[in-house]
N, C-alpha and C positions, 0 to 999 in steps of 0.2 A: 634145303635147310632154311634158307630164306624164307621160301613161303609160306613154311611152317611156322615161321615166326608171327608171319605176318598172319596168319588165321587162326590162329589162338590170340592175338592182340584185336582182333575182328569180334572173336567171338564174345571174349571180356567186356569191348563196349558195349554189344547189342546187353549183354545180361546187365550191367549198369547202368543203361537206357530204360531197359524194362521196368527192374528195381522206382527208377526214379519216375517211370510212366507210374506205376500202380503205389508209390510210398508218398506222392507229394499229394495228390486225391486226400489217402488215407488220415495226412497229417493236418490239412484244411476243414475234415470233417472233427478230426479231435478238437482242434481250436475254438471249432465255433459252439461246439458240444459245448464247449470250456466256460467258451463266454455267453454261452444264453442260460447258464447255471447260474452263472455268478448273477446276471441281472435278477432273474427270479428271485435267488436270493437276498438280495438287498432290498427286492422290492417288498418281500414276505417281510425281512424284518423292520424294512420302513411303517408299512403297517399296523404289526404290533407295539412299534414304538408309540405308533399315534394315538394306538385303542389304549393303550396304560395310563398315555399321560390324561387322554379324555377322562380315564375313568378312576384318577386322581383329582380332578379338580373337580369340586361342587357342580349341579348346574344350578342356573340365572334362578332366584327368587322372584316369582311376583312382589308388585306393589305391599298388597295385604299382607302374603307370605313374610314377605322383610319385617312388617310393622308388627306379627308375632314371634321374632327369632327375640328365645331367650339367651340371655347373658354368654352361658358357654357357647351356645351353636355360634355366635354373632366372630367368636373368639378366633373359632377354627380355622374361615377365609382369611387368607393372610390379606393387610390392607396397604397399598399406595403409602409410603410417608407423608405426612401434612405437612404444611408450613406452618410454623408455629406461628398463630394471631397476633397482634401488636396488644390488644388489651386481653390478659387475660380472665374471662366470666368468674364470677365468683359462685363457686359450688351453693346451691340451693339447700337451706336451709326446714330442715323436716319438722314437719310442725308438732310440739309434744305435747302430751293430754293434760290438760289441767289438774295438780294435785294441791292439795292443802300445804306441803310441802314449801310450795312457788312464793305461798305467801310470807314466810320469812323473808326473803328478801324480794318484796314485791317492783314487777317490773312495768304493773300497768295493763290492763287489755282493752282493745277498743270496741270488743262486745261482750257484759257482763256475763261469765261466765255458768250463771242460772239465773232465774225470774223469781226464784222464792231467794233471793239473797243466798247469804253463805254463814255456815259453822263452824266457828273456829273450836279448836281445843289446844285451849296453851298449857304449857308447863306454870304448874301455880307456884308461887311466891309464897314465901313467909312475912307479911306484914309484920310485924315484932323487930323491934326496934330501927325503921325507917323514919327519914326526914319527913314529918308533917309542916314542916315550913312553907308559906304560901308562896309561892313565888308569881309573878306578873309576867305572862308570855310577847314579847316583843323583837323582830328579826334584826334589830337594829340597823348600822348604817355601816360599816368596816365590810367590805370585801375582800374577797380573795382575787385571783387571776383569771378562774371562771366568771366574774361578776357576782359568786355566791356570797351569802352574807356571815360572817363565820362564825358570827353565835348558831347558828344555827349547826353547825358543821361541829363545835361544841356541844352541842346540848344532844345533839345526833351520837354523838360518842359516849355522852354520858347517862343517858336515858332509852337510849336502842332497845339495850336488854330488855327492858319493861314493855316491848314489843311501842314507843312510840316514835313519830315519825318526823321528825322538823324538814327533812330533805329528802329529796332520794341523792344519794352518794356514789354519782355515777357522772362526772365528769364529761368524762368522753361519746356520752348517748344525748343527743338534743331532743329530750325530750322534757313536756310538764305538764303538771296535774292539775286541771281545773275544780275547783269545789266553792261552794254557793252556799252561805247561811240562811236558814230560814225561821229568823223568831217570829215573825208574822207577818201577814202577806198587806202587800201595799198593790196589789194590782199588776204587778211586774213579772211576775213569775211566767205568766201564759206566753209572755215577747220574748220572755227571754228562752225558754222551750222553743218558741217558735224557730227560734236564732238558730239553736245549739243543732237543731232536724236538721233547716237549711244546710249549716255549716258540717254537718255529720262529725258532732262533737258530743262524746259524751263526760258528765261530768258528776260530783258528789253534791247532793244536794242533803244538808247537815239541818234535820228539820226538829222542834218540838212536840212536845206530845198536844200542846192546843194549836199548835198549828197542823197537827194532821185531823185533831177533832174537824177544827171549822175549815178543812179546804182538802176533801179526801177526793175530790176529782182531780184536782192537782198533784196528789200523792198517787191516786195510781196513773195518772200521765207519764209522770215520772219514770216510775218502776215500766211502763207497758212500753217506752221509747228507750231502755237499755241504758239508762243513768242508774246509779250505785243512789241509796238515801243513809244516809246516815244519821245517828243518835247523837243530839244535840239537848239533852235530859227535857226532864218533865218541866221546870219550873223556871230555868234558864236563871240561877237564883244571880244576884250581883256581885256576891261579896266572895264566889265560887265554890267550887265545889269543897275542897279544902277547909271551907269554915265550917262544916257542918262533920258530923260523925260519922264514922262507918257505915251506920245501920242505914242513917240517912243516906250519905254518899251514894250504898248501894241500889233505895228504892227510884231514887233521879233517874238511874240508870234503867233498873228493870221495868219500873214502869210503867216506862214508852216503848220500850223493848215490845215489853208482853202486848201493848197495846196497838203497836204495828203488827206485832205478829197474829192476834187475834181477829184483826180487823180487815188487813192487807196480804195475810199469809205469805209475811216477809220476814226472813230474819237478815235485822242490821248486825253488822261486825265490826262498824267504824263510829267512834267518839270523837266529839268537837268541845273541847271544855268554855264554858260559859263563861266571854270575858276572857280568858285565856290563861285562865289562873288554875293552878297546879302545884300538888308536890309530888315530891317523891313517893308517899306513899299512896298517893290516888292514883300513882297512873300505876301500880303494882296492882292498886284495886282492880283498876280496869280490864290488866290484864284477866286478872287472876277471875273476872266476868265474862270472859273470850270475848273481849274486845282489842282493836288497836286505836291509841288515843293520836289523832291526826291533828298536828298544828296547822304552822305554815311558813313559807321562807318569804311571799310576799303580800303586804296587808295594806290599805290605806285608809284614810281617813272619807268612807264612803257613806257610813251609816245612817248618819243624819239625813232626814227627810225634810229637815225643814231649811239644810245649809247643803244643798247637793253642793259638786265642785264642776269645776266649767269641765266640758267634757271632751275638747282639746287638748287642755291643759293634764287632765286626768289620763289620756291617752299616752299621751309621751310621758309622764311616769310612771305607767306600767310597763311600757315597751325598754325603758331605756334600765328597768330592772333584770331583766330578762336574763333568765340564764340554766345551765343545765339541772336537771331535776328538779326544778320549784314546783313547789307548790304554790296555787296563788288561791288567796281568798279574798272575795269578792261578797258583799251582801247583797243578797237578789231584791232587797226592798229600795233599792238604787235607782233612779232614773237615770243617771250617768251612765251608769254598769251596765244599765240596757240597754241605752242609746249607742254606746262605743264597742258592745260584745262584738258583733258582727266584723267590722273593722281593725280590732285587734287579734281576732283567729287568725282574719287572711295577714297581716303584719307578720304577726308570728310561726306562720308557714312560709312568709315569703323568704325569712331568716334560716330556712332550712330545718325548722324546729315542731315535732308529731307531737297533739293530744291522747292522753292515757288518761283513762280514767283509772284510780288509785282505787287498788284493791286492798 
């Protein structure tokens, strides 16, 4: 009985001997099955993780390429955050096409917009029942906080409409308009051309009709170097234009008009009244002749050829006038004016202040 026991307890082990001979083989081969699955795996979808994201992200633009990427492509690439600059650039100003429009409220350009001059067409006026009262143009002495003179700043407000000009009314722009009379030439004009090249100044040179008879190589100098010439009448009479009558008024004007334009294939747009006398209803004439009649906010005592003024002295009170939108006039039959041009540009650049020539 015992040993019966005993070999079936024999034989149990050998068969859980065997079991575990041929099950632990079996289970080492499942494992490894197990785990060289899972590697492949991960490594197949490591892979495809890599080819998605490559084939999400742009690739690398040449040079060239970059410097033709329009606006949306450019958008796409997501970019690095900047640091924002300490100054920041002021957006670039687009440059807009010159229309007849601008000239209502003229802002000046430093290359005359055509070579045959310009046409105006203004809204005409009813002359009927306007001030013919003569008045005497002079920028007086009362400034403002600009250094502006403020009759002028008056008379800008009261005579605008009639398209004339005493100021430009722009405070906050340092900028001013040179202009130059020319009843007749004293030899000065060529030095002072000469100035205006060097200095790359252009300016309004306010001429009569026998002054462009007897000196038309000076008038297309003028016009061929990118200066404005303006209509300063045929007779430059004394007593102005005002003393005489419409019909008259009119021909002072036309002409010299016709007579540049015939001769110079120029049309003027700008009046300089003789003397600086005006009314009310001549400068309506003027308009209503597509003209604008151009004063000025500063004038001195230049004209005399025979009492120039010392040309130090002259200098520091033009400079110490100075101020946003002037107009300065200046007679070009001046030896002073032409001795100190030069000198008072570079001044009046050094003051942070740009020449326009007044359109």
């Amino acid at each position: 009985m015992h040993k019966k026991r005993n070999l079936r307890r024999r034989r149990q082990r050998d068969r859980y001997l065997r079991t575990l001979f041929y099950a632990v083989p079996l289970v080492l081969v499942i494992l490894t099955a197990v785990g060289i699955a899972a590697v492949v795996t991960k490594s197949s979808g490591s892979k495809t993780a890599k080819k998605e994201a490559a084939q999400s992200v742009p690739p690398l633009k040449t040079e060239s390429e970059s410097k033709d990427l329009k606006p949306d492509e450019d958008q796409q690439t997501p970019k690095e955050p900047e640091q924002e600059p300490t100054d920041t650039a002021e957006p670039k100003e687009t440059e807009k096409p010159f229309t007849l429009a601008d000239l209502n409220n003229p802002e000046g350009f430093d290359i005359r917009p055509t070579e045959n001059g310009i046409v105006l067409q203004n809204q005409q006026i009813d002359l009927n029942g306007l001030d013919t009262t003569c008045l005497d143009w002079g920028q007086g002495g009362d400034l403002d906080q600009w250094n502006r003179p403020a009759g002028c700043m008056q008379y800008q407000e009261k005579y605008g409409k009639y398209n004339a000009y005493f100021i430009s009314d722009e405070p906050e722009k340092k900028v001013i308009y040179l202009t130059l009379d020319e009843g007749y030439e004293y030899g000065c004009s060529s030095r002072i051309l000469d100035t205006l090249k060097e200095k790359n100044v252009h300016a309004v040179f306010f001429i009569t009709k026998s002054y462009a008879e007897q000196n038309p190589d000076l008038v297309r100098r003028m016009i061929e170097e990118g200066h404005e010439v303006g209509n300063h009448s045929v007779t430059h009479p004394a007593d102005g234009l005002p003393s005489q009558d419409i019909e008259r008024q009119t021909s002072e004007v036309t002409g010299n008009h016709d007579y540049v334009k015939q001769n110079f294939n120029y049309d003027m747009h700008l009046f300089r009244y003789p003397a600086g006398k005006f009314s009310e209803q001549s400068v309506a004439l003027l308009n209503n002749l597509n003209y604008k009649s151009v004063f000025w906010s500063f004038a001195y005592l230049d004209y005399d050829v025979e009492n120039q003024p010392d040309p130090a002295e002259s200098l520091q009170k033009i400079m110490s006038k100075l101020h946003p939108g002037a107009i300065y006039l200046l007679h070009a039959e001046s030896e002073t004016n032409t001795q100190i041009l030069g000198d008072f540009i570079d001044q009046v650049r050094a003051q942070g202040y740009e020449f326009k020539v007044f359109e």
